[in-house]
C-alpha positions in Angstrom: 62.0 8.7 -22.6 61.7 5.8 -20.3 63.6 2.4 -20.7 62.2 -1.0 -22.2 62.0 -2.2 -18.8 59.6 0.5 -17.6 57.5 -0.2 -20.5 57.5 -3.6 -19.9 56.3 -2.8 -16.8 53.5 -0.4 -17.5 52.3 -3.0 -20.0 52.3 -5.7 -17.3 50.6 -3.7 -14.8 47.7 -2.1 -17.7 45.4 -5.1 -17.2 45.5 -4.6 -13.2 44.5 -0.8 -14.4 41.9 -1.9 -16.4 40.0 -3.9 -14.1 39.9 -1.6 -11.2 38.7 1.6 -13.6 35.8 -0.4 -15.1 35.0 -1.9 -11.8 34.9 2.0 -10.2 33.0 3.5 -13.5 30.4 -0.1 -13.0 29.6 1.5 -9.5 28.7 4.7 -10.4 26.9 3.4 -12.5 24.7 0.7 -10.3 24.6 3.2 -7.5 22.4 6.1 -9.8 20.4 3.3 -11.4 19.4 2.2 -7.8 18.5 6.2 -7.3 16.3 5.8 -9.8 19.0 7.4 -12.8 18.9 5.0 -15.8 21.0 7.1 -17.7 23.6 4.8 -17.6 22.2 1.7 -18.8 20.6 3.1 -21.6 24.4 3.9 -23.2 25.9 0.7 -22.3 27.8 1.5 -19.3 26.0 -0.8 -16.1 28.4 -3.2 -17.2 31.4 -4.5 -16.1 32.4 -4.7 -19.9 35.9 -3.0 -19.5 35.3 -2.4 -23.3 32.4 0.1 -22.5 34.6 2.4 -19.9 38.1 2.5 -21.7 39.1 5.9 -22.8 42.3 4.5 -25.2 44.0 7.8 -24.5 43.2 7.7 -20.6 43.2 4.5 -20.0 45.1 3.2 -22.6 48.0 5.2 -23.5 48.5 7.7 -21.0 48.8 4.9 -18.3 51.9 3.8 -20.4 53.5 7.1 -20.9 52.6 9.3 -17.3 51.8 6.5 -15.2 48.2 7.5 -14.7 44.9 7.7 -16.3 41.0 7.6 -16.6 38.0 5.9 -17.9 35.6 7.7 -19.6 32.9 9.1 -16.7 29.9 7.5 -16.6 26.9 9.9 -17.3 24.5 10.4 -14.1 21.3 12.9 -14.6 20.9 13.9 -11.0 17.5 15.1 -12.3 15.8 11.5 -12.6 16.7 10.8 -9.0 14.0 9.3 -7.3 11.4 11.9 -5.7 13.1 10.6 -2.3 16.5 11.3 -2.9 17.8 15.0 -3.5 19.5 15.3 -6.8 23.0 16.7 -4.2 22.7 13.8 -1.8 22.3 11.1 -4.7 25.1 13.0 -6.5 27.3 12.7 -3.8 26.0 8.8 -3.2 26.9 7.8 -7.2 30.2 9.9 -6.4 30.9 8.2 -3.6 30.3 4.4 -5.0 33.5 4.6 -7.3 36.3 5.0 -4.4 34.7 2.7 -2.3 34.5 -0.1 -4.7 38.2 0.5 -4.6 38.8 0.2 -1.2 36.7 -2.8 -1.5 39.3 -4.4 -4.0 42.4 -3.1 -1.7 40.4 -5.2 1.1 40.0 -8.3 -1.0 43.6 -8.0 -2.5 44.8 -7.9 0.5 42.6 -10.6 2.3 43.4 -13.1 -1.1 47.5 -12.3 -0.8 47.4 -13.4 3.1 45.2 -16.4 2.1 47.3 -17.4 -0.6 50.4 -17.1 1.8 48.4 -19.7 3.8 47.0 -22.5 1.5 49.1 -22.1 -1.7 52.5 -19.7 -0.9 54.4 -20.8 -3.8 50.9 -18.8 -6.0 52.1 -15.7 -4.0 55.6 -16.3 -2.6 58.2 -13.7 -2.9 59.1 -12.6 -6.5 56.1 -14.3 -8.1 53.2 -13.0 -10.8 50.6 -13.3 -8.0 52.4 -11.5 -5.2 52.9 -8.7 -8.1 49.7 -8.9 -8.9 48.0 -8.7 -5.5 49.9 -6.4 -3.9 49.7 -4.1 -6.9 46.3 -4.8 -6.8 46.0 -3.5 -3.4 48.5 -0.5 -3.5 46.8 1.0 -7.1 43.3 0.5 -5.3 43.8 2.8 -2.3 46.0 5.6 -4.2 42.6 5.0 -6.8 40.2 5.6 -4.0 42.1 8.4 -2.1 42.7 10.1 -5.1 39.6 10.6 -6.6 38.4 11.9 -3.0 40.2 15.0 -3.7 37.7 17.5 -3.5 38.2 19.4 -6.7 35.9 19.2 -9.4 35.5 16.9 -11.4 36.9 14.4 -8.8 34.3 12.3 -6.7 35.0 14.4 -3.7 34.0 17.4 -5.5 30.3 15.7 -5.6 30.4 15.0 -1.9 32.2 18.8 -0.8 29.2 20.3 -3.1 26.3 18.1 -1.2 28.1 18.9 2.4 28.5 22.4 1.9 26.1 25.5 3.0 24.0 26.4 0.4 25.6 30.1 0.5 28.9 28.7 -0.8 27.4 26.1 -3.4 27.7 28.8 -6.1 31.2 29.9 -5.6 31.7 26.0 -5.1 30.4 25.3 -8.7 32.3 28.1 -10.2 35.5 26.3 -9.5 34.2 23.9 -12.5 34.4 26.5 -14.8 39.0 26.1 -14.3 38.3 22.1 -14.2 40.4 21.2 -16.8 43.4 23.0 -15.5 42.9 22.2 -11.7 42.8 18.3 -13.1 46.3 18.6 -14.6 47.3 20.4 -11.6 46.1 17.1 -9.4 47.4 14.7 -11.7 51.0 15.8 -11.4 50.9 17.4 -7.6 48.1 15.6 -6.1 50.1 12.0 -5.7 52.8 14.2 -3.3 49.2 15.2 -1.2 47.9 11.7 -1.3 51.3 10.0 -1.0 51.7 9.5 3.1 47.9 8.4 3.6 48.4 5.7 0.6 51.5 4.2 2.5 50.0 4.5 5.4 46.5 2.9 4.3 48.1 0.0 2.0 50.7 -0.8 4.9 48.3 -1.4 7.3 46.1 -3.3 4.6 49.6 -5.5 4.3 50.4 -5.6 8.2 46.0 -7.3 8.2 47.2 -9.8 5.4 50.1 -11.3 7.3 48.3 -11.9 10.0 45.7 -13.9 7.9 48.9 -15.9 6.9 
């Protein structure tokens, strides 16, 4: 069991969770419609309604009791891709619009804390909601982004890895989907020790880029 205070926490930081899952699932979403792939917008989910991606287990209650999560996946039907675009290249284009949004968001997290340092410091000064906010902000963002480009199915990298690969390997590729359920909880509790250097590295230099807009 973990304390009141980590609770409190977790609650605090839920909204922050929220925004950048819906905001991820959104550009999947818009990135298949624009391949021709209205799959999407017929259920509901080209918004950026977070209402229309929250999973309550994943996003909901399993961000308060593991410390991570998921929205619900936003369906694509690589088979309505647009004559011009090859259902494994605009695969790996939807797949690839989710993480990037969130590196987008680290960006502007980061470029909004070292304006705010500038024009209105006590908004983001040491200790404040809006320094928490931001730099959380920026910090869930790239772990978000890196993440998801682990390539094992059903992560976005998978998408890209299967597009990239020789066609010789694409069936022993997609056979790995078949242990996807177990490879996912695998990732969830190892992959943040594989991803763990590059996120320090990535959001510090994101930080070192802020301070110097200060």
């Amino acid at each position: 069991m973990f304390s009141t205070d980590a609770l409190l926490s977790r609650l605090l930081f839920l909204p922050l969770w929220i925004i950048s899952l819906s905001i991820h699932e959104y550009c999947h979403a818009w990135t298949a419609a624009r391949l021709g792939d209205d799959t999407a917008r017929r259920e509901g989910r080209l918004t950026l309604n977070p209402i229309a991606h929250i999973d309550v287990l994943g996003t909901l209650i399993a961000p308060l009791l593991f410390s991570f999560g998921w929205a619900k996946p936003v369906p694509i039907d690589p088979s309505r891709f647009r004559r011009d675009v090859s259902m494994g290249a605009g695969m790996a284009m939807s797949a690839s619009a989710g993480p990037l949004s969130n590196l987008v968001l680290a960006v502007l997290s980061a470029a909004a804390y070292g304006l705010g340092l500038r024009v209105a410091p006590e908004l983001v000064d040491r200790g404040t909601m809006g320094e928490m906010f931001l730099l959380n902000m920026l910090t869930f963002n790239v772990m978000l982004a890196l993440f998801n480009m682990i390539p094992i199915p059903p992560l976005d990298g998978s998408r890209i890895v299967a597009w990239l690969l020789p066609y010789r390997l694409r069936n022993q590729w997609h056979e790995l989907e078949r242990f996807a359920p177990f490879l996912l909880i695998g990732i969830f509790w190892f992959g943040g020790g594989l991803i763990s250097g590059p996120v320090q590295a990535l959001s510090g230099m994101l930080f070192r880029l802020a301070l110097r807009l200060s």
